[in-house]
MOPAC internal coordinates of N, CA, C and O (Angstrom, degrees):
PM7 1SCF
backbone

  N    0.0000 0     0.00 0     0.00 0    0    0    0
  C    1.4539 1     0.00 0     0.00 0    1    0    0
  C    1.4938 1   110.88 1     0.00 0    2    1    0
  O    1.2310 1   121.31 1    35.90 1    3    2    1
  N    1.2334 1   115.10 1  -144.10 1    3    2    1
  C    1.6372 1   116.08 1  -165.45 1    5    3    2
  C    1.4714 1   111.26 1   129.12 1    6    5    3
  O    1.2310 1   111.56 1   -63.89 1    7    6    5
  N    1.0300 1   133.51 1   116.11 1    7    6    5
  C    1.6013 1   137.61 1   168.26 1    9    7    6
  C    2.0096 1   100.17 1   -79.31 1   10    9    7
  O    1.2310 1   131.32 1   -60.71 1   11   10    9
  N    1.5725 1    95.75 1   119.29 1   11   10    9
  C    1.7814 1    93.72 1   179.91 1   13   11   10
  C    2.0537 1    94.04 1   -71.87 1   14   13   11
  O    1.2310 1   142.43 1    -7.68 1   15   14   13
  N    1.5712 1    74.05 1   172.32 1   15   14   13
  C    1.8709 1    93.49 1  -173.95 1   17   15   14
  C    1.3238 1   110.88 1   -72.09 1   18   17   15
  O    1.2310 1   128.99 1    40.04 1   19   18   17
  N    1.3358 1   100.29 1  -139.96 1   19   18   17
  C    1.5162 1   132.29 1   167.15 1   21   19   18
  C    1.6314 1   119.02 1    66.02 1   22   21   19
  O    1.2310 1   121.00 1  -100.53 1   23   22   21
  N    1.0342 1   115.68 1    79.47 1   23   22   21
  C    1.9209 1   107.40 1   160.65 1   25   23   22
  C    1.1710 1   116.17 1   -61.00 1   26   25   23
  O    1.2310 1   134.00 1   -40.07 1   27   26   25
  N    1.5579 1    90.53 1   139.93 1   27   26   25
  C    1.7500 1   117.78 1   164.41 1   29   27   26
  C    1.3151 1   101.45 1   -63.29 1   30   29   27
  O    1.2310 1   109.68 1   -21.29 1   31   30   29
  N    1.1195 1   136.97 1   158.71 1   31   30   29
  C    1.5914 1   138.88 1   176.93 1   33   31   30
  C    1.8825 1    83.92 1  -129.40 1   34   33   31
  O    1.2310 1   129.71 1   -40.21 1   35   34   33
  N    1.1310 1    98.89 1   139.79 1   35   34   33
  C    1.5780 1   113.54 1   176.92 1   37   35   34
  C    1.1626 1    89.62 1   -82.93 1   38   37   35
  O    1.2310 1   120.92 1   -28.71 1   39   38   37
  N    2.0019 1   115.85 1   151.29 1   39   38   37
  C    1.1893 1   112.98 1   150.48 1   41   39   38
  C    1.4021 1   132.39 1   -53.53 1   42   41   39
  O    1.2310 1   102.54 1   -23.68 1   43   42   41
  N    1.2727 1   149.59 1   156.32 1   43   42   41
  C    1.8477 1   116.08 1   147.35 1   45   43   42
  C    1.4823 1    89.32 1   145.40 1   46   45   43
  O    1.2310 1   103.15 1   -35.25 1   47   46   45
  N    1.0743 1   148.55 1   144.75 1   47   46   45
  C    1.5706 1   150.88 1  -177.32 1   49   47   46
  C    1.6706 1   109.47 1   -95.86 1   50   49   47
  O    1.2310 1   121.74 1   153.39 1   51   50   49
  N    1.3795 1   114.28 1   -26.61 1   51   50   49
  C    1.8380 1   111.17 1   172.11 1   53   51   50
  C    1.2652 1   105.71 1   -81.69 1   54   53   51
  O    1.2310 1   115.28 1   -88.74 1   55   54   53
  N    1.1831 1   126.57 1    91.26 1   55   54   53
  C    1.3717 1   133.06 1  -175.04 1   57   55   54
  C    2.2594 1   106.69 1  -114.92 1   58   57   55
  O    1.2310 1   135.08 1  -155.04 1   59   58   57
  N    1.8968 1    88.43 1    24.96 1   59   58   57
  C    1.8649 1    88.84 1  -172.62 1   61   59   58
  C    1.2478 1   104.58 1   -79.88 1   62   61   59
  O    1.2310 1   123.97 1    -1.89 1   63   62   61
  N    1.3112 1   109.99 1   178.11 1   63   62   61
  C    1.4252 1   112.80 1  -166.15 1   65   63   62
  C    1.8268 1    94.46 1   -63.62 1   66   65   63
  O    1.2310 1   124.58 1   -32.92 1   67   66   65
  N    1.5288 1   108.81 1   147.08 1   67   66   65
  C    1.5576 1   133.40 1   176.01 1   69   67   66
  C    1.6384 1    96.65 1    56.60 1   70   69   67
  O    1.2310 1   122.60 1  -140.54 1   71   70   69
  N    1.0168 1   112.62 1    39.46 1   71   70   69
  C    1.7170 1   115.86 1   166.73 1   73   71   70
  C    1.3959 1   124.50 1   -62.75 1   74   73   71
  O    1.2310 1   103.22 1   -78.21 1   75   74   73
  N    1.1281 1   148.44 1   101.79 1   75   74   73
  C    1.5984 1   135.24 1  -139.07 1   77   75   74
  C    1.3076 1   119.64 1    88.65 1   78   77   75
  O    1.2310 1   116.55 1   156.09 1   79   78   77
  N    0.8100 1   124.15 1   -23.91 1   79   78   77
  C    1.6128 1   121.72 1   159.50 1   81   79   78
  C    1.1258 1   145.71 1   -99.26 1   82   81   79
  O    1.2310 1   117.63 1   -49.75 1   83   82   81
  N    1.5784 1   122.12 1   130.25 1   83   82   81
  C    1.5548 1   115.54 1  -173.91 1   85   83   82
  C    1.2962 1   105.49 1  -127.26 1   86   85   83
  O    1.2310 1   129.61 1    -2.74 1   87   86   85
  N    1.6037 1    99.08 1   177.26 1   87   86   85
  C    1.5087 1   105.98 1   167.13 1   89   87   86
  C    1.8759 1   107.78 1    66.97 1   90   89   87
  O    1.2310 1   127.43 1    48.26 1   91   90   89
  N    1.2282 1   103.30 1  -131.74 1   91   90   89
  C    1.7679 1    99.93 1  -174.98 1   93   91   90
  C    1.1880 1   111.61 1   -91.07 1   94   93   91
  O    1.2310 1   111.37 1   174.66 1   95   94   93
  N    1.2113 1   133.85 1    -5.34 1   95   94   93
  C    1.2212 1   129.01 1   159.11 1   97   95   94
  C    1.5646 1   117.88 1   -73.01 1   98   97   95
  O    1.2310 1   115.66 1   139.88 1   99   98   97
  N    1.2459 1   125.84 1   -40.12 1   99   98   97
  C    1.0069 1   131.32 1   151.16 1  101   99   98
  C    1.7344 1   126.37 1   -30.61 1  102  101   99
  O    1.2310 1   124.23 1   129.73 1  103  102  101
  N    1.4818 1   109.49 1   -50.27 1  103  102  101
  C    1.0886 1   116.21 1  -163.59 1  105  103  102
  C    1.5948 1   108.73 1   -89.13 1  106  105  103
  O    1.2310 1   124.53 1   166.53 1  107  106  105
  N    1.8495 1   108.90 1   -13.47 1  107  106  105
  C    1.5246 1   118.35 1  -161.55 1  109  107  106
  C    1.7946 1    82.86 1   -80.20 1  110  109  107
  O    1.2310 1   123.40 1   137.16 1  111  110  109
  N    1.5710 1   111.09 1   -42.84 1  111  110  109
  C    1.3744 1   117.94 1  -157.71 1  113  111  110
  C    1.7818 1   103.63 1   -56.71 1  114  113  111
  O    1.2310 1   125.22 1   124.84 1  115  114  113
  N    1.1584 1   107.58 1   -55.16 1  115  114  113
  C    1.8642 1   132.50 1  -176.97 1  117  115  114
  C    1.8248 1    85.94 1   -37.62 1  118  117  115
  O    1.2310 1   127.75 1   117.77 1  119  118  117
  N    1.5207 1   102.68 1   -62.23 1  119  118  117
  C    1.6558 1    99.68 1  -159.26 1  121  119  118
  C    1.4367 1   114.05 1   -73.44 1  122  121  119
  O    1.2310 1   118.09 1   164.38 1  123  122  121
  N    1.5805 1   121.25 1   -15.62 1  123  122  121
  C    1.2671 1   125.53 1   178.85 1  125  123  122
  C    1.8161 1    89.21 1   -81.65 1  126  125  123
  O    1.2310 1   100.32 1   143.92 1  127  126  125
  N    1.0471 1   153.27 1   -36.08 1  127  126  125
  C    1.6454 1   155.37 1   174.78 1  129  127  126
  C    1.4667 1    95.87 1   -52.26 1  130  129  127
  O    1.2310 1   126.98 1   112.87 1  131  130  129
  N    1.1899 1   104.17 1   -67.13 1  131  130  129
  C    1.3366 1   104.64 1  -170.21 1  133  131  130
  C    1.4563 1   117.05 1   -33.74 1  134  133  131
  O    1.2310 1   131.10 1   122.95 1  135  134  133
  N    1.5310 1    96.18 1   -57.05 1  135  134  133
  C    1.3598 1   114.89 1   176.12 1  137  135  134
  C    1.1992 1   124.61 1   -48.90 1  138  137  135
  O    1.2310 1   124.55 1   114.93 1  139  138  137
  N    0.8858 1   108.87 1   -65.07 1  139  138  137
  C    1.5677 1   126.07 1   173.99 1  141  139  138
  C    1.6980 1   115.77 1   -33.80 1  142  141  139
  O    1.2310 1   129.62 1   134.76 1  143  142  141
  N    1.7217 1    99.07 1   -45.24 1  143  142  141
  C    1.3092 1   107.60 1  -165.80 1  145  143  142
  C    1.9462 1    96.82 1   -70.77 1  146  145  143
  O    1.2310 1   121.95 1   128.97 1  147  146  145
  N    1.1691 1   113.87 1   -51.03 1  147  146  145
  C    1.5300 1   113.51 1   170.19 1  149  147  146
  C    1.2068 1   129.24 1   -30.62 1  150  149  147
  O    1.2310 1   125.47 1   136.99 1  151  150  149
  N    1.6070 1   107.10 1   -43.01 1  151  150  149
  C    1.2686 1   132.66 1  -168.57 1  153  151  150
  C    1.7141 1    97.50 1   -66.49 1  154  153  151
  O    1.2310 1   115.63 1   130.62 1  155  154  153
  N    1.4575 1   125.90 1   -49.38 1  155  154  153
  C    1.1541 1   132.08 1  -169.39 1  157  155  154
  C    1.1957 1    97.99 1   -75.64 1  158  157  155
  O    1.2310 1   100.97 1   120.62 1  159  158  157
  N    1.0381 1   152.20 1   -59.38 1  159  158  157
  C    1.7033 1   163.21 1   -92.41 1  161  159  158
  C    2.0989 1    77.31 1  -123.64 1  162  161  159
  O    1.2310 1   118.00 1   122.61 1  163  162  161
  N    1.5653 1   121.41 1   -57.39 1  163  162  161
  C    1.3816 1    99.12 1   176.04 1  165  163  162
  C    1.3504 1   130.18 1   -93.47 1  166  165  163
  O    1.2310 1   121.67 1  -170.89 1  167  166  165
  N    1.5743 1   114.41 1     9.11 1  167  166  165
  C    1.2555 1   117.50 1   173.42 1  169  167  166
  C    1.5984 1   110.95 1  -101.00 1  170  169  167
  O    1.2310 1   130.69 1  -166.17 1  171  170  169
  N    1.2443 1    96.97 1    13.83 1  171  170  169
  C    2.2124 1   105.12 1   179.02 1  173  171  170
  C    1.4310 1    95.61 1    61.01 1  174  173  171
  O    1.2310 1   113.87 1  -146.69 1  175  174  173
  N    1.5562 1   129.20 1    33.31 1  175  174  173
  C    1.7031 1   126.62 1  -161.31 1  177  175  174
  C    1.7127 1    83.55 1   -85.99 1  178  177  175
  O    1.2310 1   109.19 1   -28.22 1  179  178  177
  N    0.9824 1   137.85 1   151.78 1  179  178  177
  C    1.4582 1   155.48 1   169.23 1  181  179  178
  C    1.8612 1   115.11 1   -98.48 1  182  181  179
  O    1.2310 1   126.16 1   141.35 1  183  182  181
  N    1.5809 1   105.76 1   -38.65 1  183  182  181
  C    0.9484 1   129.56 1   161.45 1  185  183  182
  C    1.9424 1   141.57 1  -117.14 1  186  185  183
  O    1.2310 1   130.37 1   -83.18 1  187  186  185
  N    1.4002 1    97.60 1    96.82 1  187  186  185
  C    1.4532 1    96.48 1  -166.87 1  189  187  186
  C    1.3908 1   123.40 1   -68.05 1  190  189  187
  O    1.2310 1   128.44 1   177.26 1  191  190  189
  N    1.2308 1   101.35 1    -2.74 1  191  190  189
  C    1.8885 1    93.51 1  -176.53 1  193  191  190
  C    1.2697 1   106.38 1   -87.21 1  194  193  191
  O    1.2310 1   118.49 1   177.05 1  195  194  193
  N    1.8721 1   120.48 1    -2.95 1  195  194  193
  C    1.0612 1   115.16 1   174.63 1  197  195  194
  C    1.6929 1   113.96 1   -74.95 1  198  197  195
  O    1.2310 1   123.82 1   172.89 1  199  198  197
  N    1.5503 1   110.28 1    -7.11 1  199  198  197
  C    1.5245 1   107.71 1   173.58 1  201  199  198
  C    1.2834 1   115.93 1   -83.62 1  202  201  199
  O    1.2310 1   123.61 1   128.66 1  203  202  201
  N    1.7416 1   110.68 1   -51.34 1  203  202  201
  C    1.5428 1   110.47 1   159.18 1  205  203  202
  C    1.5265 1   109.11 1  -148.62 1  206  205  203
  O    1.2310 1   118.61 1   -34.65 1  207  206  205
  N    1.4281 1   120.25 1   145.35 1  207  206  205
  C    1.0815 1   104.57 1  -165.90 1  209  207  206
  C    1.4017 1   118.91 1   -91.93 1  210  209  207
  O    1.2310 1   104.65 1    23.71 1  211  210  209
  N    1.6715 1   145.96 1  -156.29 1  211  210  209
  C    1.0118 1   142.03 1   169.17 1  213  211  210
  C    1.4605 1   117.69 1   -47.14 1  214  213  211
  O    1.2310 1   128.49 1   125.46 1  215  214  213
  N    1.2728 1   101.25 1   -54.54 1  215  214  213
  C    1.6729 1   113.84 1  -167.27 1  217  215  214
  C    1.5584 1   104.85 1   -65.90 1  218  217  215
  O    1.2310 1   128.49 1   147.54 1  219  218  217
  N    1.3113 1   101.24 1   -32.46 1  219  218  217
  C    1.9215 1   102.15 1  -178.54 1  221  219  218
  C    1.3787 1   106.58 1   -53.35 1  222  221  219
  O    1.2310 1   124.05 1   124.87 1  223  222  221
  N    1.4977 1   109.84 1   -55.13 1  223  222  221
  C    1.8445 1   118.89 1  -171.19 1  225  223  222
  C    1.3103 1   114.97 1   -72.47 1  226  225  223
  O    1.2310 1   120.97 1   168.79 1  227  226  225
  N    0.9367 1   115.75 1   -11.21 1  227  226  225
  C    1.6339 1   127.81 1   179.94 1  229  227  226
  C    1.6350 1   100.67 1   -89.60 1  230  229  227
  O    1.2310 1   120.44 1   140.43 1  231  230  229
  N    1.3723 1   116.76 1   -39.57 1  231  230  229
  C    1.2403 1   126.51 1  -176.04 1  233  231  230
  C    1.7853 1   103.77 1   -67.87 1  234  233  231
  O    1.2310 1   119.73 1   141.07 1  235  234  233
  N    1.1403 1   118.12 1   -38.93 1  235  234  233
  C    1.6152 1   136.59 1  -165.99 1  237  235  234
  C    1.2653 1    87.19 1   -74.28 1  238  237  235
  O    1.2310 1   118.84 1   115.99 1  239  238  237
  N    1.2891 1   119.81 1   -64.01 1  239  238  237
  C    1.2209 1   134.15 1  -138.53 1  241  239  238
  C    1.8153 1    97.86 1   -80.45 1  242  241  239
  O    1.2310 1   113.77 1   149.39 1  243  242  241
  N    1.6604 1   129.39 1   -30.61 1  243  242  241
  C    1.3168 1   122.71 1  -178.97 1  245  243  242
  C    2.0433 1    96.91 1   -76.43 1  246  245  243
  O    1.2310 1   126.10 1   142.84 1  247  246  245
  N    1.2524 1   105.87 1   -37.16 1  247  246  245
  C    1.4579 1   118.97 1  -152.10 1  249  247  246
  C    1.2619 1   108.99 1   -82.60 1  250  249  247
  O    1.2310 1   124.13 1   155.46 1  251  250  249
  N    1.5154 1   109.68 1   -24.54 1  251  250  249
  C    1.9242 1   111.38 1  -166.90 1  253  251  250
  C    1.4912 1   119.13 1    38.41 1  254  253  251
  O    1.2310 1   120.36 1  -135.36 1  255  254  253
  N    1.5821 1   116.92 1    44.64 1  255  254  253
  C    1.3916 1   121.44 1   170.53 1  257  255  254
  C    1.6595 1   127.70 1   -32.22 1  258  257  255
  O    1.2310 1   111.04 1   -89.81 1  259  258  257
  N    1.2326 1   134.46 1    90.19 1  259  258  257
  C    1.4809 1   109.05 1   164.09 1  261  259  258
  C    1.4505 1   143.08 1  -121.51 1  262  261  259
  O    1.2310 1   135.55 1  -124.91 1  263  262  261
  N    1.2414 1    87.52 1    55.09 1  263  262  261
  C    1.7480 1   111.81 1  -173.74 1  265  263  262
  C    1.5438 1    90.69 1  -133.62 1  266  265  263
  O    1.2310 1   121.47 1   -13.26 1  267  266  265
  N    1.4821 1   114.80 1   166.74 1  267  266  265
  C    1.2719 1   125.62 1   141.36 1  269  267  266
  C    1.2737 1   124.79 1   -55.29 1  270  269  267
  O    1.2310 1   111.17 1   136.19 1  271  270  269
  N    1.3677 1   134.23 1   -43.81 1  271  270  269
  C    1.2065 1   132.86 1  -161.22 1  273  271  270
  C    1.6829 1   100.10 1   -86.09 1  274  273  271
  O    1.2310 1   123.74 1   123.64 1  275  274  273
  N    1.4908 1   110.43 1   -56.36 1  275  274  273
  C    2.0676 1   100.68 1   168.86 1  277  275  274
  C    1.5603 1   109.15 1   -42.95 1  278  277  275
  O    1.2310 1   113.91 1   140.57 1  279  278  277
  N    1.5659 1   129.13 1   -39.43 1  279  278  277
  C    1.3304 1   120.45 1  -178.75 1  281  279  278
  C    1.3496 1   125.21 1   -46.34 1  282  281  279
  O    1.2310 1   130.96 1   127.98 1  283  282  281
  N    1.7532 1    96.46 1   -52.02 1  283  282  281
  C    1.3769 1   115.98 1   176.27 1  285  283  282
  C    1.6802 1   126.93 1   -57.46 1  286  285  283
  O    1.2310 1   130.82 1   171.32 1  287  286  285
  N    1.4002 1    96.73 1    -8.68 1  287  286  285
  C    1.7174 1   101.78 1  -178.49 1  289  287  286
  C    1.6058 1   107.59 1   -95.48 1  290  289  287
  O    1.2310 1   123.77 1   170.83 1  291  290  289
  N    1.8287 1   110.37 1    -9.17 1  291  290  289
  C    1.3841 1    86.33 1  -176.07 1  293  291  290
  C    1.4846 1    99.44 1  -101.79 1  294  293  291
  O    1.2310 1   133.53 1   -27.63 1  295  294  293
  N    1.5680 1    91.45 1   152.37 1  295  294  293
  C    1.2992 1   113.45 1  -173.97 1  297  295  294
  C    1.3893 1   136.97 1   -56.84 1  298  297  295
  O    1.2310 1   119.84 1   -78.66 1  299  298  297
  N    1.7565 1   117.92 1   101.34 1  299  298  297
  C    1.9197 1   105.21 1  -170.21 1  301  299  298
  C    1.8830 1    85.98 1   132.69 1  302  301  299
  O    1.2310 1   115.50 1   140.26 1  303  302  301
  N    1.6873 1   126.15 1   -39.74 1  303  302  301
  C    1.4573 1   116.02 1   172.99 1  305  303  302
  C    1.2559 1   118.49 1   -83.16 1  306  305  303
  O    1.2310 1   115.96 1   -71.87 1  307  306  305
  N    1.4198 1   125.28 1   108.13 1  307  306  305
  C    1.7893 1   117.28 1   161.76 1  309  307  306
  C    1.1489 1    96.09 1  -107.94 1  310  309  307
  O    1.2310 1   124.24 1    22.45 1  311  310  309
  N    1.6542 1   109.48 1  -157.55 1  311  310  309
  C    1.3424 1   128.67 1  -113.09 1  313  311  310
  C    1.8336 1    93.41 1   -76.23 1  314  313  311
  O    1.2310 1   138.91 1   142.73 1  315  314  313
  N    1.9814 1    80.94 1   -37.27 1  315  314  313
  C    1.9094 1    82.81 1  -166.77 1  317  315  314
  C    1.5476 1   107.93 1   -94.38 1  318  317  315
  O    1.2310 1   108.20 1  -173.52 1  319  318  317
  N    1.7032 1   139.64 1     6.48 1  319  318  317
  C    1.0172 1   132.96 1   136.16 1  321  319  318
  C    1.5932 1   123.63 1   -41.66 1  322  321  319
  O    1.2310 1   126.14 1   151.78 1  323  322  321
  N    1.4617 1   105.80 1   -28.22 1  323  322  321
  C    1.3530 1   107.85 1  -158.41 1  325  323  322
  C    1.4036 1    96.10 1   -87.24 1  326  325  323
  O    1.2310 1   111.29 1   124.93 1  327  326  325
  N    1.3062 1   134.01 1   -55.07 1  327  326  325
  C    1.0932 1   166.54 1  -151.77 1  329  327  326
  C    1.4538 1    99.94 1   -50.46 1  330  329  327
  O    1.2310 1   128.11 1   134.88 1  331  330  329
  N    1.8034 1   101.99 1   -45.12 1  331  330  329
  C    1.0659 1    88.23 1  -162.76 1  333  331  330
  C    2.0933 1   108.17 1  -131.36 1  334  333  331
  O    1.2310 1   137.11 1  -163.13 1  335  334  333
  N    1.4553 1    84.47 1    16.87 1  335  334  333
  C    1.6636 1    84.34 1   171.06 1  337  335  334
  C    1.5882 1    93.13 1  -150.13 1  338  337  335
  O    1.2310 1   113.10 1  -175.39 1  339  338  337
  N    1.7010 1   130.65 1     4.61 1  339  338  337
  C    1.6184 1   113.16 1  -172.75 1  341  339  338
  C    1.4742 1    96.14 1   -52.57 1  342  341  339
  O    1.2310 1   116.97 1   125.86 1  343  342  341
  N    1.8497 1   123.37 1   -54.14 1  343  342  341
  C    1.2613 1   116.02 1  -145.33 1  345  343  342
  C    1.7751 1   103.64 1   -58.29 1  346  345  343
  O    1.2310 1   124.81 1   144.88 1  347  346  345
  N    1.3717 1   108.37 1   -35.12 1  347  346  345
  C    1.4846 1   104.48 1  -169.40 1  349  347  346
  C    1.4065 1   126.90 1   -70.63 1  350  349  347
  O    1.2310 1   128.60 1   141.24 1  351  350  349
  N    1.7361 1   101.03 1   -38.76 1  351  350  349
  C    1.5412 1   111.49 1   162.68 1  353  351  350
  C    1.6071 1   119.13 1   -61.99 1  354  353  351
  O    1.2310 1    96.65 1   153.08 1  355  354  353
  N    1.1137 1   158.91 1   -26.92 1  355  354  353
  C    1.3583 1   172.49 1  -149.71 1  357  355  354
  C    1.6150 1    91.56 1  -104.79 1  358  357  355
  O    1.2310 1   122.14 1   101.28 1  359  358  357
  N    1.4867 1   113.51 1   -78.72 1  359  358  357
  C    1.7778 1   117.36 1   163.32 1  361  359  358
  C    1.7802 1   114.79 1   -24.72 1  362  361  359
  O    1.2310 1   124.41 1   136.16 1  363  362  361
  N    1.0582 1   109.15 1   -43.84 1  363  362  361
  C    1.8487 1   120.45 1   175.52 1  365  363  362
  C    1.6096 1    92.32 1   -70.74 1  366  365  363
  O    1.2310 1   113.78 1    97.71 1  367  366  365
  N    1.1744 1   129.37 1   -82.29 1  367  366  365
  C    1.4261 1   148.44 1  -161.14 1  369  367  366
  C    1.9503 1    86.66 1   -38.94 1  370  369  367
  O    1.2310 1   125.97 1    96.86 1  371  370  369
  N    1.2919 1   106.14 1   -83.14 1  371  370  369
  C    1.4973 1   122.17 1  -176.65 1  373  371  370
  C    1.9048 1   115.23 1   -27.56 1  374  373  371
  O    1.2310 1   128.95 1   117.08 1  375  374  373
  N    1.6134 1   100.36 1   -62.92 1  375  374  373
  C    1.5726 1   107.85 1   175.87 1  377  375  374
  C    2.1210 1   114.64 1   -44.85 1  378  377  375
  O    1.2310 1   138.49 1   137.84 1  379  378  377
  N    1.8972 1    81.77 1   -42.16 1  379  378  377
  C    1.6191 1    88.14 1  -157.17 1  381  379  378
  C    1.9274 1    96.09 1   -77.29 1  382  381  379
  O    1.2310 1   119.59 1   159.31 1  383  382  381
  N    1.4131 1   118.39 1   -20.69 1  383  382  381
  C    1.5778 1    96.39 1   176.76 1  385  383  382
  C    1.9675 1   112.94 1   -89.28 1  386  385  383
  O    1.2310 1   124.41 1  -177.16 1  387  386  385
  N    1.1607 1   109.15 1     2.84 1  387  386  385
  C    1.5402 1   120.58 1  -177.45 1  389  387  386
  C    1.2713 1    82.20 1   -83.05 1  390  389  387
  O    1.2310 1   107.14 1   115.28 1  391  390  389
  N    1.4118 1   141.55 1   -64.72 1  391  390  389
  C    1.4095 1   128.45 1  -158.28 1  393  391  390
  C    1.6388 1   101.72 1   -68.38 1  394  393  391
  O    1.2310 1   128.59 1   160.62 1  395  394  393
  N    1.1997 1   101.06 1   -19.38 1  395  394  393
  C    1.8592 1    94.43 1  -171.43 1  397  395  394
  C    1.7801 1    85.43 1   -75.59 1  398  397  395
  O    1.2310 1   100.09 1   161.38 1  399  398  397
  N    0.6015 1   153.64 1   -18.62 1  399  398  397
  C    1.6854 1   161.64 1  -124.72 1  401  399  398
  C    1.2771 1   113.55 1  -117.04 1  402  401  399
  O    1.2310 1   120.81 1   115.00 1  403  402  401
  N    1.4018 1   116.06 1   -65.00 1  403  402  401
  C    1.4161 1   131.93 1   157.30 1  405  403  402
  C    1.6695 1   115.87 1   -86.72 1  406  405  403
  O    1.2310 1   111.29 1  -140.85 1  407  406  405
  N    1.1813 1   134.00 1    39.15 1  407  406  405
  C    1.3895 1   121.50 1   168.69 1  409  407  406
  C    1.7114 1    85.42 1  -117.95 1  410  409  407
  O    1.2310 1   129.36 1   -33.50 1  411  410  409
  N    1.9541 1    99.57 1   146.50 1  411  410  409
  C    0.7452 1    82.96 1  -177.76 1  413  411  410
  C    1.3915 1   114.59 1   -99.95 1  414  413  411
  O    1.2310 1   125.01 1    -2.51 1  415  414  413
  N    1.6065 1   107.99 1   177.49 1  415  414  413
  C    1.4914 1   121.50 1  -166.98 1  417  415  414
  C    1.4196 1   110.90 1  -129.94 1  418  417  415
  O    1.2310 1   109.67 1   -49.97 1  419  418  417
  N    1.0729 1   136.97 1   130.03 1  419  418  417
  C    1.5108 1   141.28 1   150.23 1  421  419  418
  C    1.5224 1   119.05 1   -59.27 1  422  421  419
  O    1.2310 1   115.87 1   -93.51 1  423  422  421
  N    1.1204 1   125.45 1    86.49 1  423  422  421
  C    0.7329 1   112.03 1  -177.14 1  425  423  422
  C    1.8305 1   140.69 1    55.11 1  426  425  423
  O    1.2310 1   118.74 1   -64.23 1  427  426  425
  N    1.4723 1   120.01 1   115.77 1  427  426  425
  C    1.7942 1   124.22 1  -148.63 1  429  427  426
  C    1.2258 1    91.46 1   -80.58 1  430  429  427
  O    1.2310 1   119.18 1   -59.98 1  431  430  429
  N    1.4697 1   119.17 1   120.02 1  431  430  429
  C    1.6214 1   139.14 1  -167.82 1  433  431  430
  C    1.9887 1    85.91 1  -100.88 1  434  433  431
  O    1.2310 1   109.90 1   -81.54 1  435  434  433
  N    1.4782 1   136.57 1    98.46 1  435  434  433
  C    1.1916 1   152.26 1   155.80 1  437  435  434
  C    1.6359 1    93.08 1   -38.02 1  438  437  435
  O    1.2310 1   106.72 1   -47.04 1  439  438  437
  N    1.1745 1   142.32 1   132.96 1  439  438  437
  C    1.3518 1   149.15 1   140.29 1  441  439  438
  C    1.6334 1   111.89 1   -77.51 1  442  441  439
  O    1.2310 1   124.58 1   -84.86 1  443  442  441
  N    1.2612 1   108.81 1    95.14 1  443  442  441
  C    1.4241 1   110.46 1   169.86 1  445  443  442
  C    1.7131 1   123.62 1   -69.74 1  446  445  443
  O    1.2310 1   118.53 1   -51.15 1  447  446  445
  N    0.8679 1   120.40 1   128.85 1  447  446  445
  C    1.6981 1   114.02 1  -173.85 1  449  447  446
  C    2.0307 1   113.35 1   -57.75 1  450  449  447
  O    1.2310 1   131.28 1    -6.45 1  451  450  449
  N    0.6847 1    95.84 1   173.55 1  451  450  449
  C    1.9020 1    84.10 1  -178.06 1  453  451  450
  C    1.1749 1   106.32 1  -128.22 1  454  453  451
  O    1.2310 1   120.10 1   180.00 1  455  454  453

């Protein structure tokens, strides 16, 4: 087997970390970084995208997975990503929509598409 290469490169010149995202996706992405960065900092990891990479948290972060099986659909987690960080990523995903949950709000502003 073997998964072939090659990234798509999006058009668009803001390509910084959580570029395209606002609002709670934005904020799911920040806390999955965060995470991530912990994740390295106690595994002596030097490199964190080897835990998950950009596209994974971006993937979490559009999708708000909180099952195993929604995890498993975003793109970059298999069997042994899951294995060995689903419970913690989902725990991130889970914490960060409870705070979306209990913060309060004035009233639910609908985002209409334009």
């Amino acid at each position: 087997g073997g998964g072939g290469g090659g990234s798509g490169q999006a058009s668009g010149g803001d390509d910084g970390p959580g570029a395209g995202l606002e609002g709670g996706e934005l904020e799911l992405y920040d806390a999955l970084r965060t995470w991530r960065g912990g994740v390295a900092r106690s595994e002596g990891r030097r490199r964190p995208f080897m835990i998950v990479t950009e596209q994974v948290m971006r993937g979490i972060a559009t999708t708000s997975p909180t099952s195993t099986k929604e995890l498993l659909a975003v793109k970059g987690i298999g069997p042994k990503k899951l294995e060995r960080y689903g419970e913690q990523l989902l725990e991130v995903v889970r914490s960060h929509l409870l705070r979306q949950r209990t913060s309060p709000q004035d009233g639910y502003d609908l985002e209409l598409p334009e």
